[in-house]
N, C-alpha and C positions, 0 to 999 in steps of 0.2 A: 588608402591601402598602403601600408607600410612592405618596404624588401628590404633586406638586409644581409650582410652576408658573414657568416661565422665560421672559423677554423673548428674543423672537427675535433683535431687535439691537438697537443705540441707534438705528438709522438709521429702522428700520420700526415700526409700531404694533401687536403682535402679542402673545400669548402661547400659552402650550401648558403644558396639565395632563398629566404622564408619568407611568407609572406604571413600576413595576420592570421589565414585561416590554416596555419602549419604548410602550406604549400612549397615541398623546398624544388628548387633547380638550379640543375649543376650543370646548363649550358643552355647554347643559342642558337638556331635558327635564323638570318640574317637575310633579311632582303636587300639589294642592291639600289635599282633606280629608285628614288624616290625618300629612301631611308638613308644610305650611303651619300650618295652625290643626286645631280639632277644635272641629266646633258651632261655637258663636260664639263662641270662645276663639282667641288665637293664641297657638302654640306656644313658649314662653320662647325668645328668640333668634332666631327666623325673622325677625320683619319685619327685623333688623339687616344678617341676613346676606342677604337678597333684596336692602336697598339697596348691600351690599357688590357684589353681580355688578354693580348698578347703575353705581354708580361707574365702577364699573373697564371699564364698557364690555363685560362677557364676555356676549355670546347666551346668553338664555336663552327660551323657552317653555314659560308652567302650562298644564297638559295635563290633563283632570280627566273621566271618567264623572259628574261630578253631570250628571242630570237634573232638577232640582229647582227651577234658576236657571237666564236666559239671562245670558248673556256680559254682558249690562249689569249684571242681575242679581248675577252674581259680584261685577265691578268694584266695587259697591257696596258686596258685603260686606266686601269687602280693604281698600278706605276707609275703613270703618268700626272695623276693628282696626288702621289704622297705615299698609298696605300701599300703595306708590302705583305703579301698575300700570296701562299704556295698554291700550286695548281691542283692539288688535292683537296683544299680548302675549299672548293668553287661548285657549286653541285647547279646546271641548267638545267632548264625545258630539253634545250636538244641534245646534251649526254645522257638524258633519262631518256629521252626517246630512242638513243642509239641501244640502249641495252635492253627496251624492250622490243626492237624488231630484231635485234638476235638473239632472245630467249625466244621470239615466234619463227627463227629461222630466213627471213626475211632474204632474199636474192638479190632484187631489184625494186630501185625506186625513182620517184623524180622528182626535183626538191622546188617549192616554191618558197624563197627566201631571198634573201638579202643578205651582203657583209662576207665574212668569210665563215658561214656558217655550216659549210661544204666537207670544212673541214675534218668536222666531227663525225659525217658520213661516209668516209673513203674508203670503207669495207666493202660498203655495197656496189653492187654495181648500177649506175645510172643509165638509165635509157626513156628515149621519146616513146617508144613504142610495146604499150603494153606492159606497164611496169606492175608489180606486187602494189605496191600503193606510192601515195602523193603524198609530201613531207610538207604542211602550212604554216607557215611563219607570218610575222608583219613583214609585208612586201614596201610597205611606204609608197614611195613617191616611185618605183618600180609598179605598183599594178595596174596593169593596162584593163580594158575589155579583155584583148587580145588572151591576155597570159589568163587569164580569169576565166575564159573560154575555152583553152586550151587542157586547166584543168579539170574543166566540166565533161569534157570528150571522154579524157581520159577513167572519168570514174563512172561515166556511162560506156567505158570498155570495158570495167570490171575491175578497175583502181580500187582501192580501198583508201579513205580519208586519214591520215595523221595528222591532227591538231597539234602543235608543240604548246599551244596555249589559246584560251578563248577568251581575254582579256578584251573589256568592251574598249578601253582607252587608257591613254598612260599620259603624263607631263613632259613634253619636252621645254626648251630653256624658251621656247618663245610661246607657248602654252599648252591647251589639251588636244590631243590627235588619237583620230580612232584609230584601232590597235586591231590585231589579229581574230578577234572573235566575230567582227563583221564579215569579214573573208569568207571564215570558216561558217558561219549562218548561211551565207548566200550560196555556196555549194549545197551544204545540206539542204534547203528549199527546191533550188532548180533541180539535183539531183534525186530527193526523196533517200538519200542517204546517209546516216548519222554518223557522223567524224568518232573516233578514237581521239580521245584528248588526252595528253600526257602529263601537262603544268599541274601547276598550283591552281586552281584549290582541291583536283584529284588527289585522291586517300592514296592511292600508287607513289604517287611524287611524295608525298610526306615520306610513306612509308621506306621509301626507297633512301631519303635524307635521313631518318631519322637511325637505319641500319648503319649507315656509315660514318654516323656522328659515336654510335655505339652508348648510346643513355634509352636508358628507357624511356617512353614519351613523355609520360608523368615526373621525370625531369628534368624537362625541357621548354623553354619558352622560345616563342618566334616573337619578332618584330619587324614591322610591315606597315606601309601609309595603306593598304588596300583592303580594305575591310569585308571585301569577299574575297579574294583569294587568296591574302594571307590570316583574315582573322580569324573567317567562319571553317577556312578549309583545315588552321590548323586545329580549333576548336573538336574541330568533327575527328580527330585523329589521337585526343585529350592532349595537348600541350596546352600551355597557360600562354596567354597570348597577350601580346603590350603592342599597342597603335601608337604611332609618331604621328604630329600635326605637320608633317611637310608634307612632300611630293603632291598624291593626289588627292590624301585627306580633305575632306569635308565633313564641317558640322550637319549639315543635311545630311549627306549622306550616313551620319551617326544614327540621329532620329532614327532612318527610317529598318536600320540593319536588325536584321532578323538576329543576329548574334553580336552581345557589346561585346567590347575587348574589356577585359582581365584589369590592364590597366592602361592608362594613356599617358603619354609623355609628349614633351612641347616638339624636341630632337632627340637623335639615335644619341647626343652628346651627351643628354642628362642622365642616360644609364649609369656611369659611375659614382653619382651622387646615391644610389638605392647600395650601395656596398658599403658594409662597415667591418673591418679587419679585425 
């Protein structure tokens, strides 16, 4: 499958990425871990080709399930490896959660998280006792019995569950480590209560990126190593979708996906090679 990219005219400021089947888009959806960097690594060629859409002026939004970091948080890491990246640019799990527990009114909650992810909750008011609902992150090497217990209590008090993402597992620099959706499964079991999920591959989270990117979806492309919750979730939402061979891509995991991605590429770095001026 061919992309390419063409100036509308000399007169207007414009361009468009077409693909063979007339497919044009005129920006991006961006995943972080895994297409960006890995751990505290950035990915050979990313930071170049991120300042490349830069330049050139093409929309783009990173769009990421970490719960681990707020958006400040991120920002910081992306600076730290190269990336320079405005804090509007940066659309999470847990800033999409914050704005839908104050389109539901939300008063109180209790957050099971990690990092400085607190941060992006300081509206609300936090409490032990009887809160509006429980905030689920990847707790990592933070989840006890104890804390896992504590928010089982709590949603047998009549908590309600917020998932910020149900990601089975993600890549860190020393290999694969279950992620937030086992969390969130083993509440829902013992409880008999179904989580509110906010992430990707929720039509919410797209829908919510794709208003602030301001393009219509049909044109717009995401690119993502995860093939359920950035291929099929942006598939489900019509973006044209391209899968990178790093982070936690697998060939198996290809095989067996209920939705192929659009296109594939080796790294997030070969994007600029599909643009012709």
């Amino acid at each position: 499958m061919q992309i390419f990219l063409i100036l509308k005219s000399t007169e207007q400021i414009g361009y468009r990425m077409v693909t063979q089947h007339q497919r044009v888009v005129n920006g991006f959806l961006i995943d972080l871990d895994g297409v960006l960097y890995e751990g505290e690594t950035a990915i050979p060629g990313a930071v170049d080709t991120l300042h490349f859409l830069l330049k050139k002026q093409i929309p783009f939004l990173l769009i990421t399930n970490t719960t681990r970091k707020s958006r400040f948080g991120i920002q910081s890491k992306l600076q730290r490896m190269g990336f320079r990246i405005p804090l509007e640019q940066i659309f999470s799990a847990p800033y999409a959660a914050v704005q839908w527990l104050r389109a539901h009114q939300a008063k109180s909650l209790y957050l099971f998280v990690r990092g400085d992810v607190f941060r992006e909750f300081s509206e609300f008011k936090s409490t032990l006792y009887k809160p509006e609902y429980i905030v689920i992150g990847d707790m990592g090497e933070d989840l006890t019995y104890e804390r896992l217990n504590q928010a089982f209590r709590m949603v047998m008090g009549g908590a309600r569950i917020i998932a910020l993402q149900k990601n089975r597992f993600w890549k860190k620099e020393d290999g694969l480590a279950i992620d937030a959706g086992a969390i969130v499964a083993a509440l829902e079991y013992a409880t008999r209560k179904r989580a509110i999920v906010i992430g990707k591959p929720r039509r919410e989270f797209f829908r919510q990126a794709i208003k602030r990117l301001g393009l219509p979806a049909e044109k717009i492309a995401i690119i993502g190593d995860d093939l359920e919750a950035d291929i099929q979730g942006g598939a489900r939402v019509g973006l044209f979708t391209i899968a990178v061979k790093t982070g936690k891509f697998r060939e198996e995991d290809l095989q067996r996906a209920r939705v192929k991605p659009d296109l594939i590429l080796g790294t997030f770095a070969d994007l600029p090679k599909l643009f012709k001026f």
